[in-house]
C-alpha positions in Angstrom: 185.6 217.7 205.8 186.1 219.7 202.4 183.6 222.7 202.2 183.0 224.3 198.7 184.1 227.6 198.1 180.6 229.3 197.6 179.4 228.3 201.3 182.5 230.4 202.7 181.4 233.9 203.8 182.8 237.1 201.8 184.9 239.4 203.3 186.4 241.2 201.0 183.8 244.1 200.8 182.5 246.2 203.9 178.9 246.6 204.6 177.1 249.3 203.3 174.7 251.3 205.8 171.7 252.0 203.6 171.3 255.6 205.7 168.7 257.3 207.4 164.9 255.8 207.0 162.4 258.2 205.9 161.1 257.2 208.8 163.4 259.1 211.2 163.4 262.6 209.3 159.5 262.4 209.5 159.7 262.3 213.3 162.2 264.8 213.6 160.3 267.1 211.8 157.2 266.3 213.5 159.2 267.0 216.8 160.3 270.3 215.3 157.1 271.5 214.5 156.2 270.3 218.2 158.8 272.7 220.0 158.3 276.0 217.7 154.6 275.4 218.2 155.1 275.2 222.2 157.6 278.4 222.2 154.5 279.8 220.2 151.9 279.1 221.9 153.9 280.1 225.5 154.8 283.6 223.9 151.4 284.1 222.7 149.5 283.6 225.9 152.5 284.2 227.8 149.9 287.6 228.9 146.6 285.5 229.3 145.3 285.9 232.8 148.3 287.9 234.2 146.8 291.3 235.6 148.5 293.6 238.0 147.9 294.0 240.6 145.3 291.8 240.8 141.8 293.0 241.0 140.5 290.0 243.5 143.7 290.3 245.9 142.2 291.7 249.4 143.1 294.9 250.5 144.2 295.3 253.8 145.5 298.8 255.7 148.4 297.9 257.3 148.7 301.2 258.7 150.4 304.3 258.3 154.3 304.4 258.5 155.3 305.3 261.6 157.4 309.0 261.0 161.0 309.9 262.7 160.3 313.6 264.4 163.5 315.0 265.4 162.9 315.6 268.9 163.4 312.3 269.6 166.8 312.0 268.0 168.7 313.8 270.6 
């Protein structure tokens, strides 16, 4: 069977990519925003609600430090 010459495929050039989609650089700068505005937000309230020492934590005597005298080191 004889097959014209316009149904053959064409090789002779290479495919073309037609690059990045708009797409992709939207998400990638909505993610970038995203990180910078977590690093922000942590170093901003990195603070919040950290006070020490704690006001609430119980207070318990343990008891005085035992002292060394010397006469016992003999």
């Amino acid at each position: 069977m004889i097959v014209q010459d316009s149904e053959y495929l064409d090789f002779s050039r290479v495919p073309e990519s037609k690059g990045v989609g708009k797409n992709i650089y939207f998400v990638l700068a909505i993610g970038l925003i995203g990180i910078f505005a977590m690093g922000f937000l942590s170093v901003i309230f990195a603070g919040f609600g950290h006070v020490w020492p704690s006001e609430k934590t119980q207070r318990i005597d343990l008891g005085s430090m035992p002292t060394i005298s010397s006469s016992n080191n003999q």
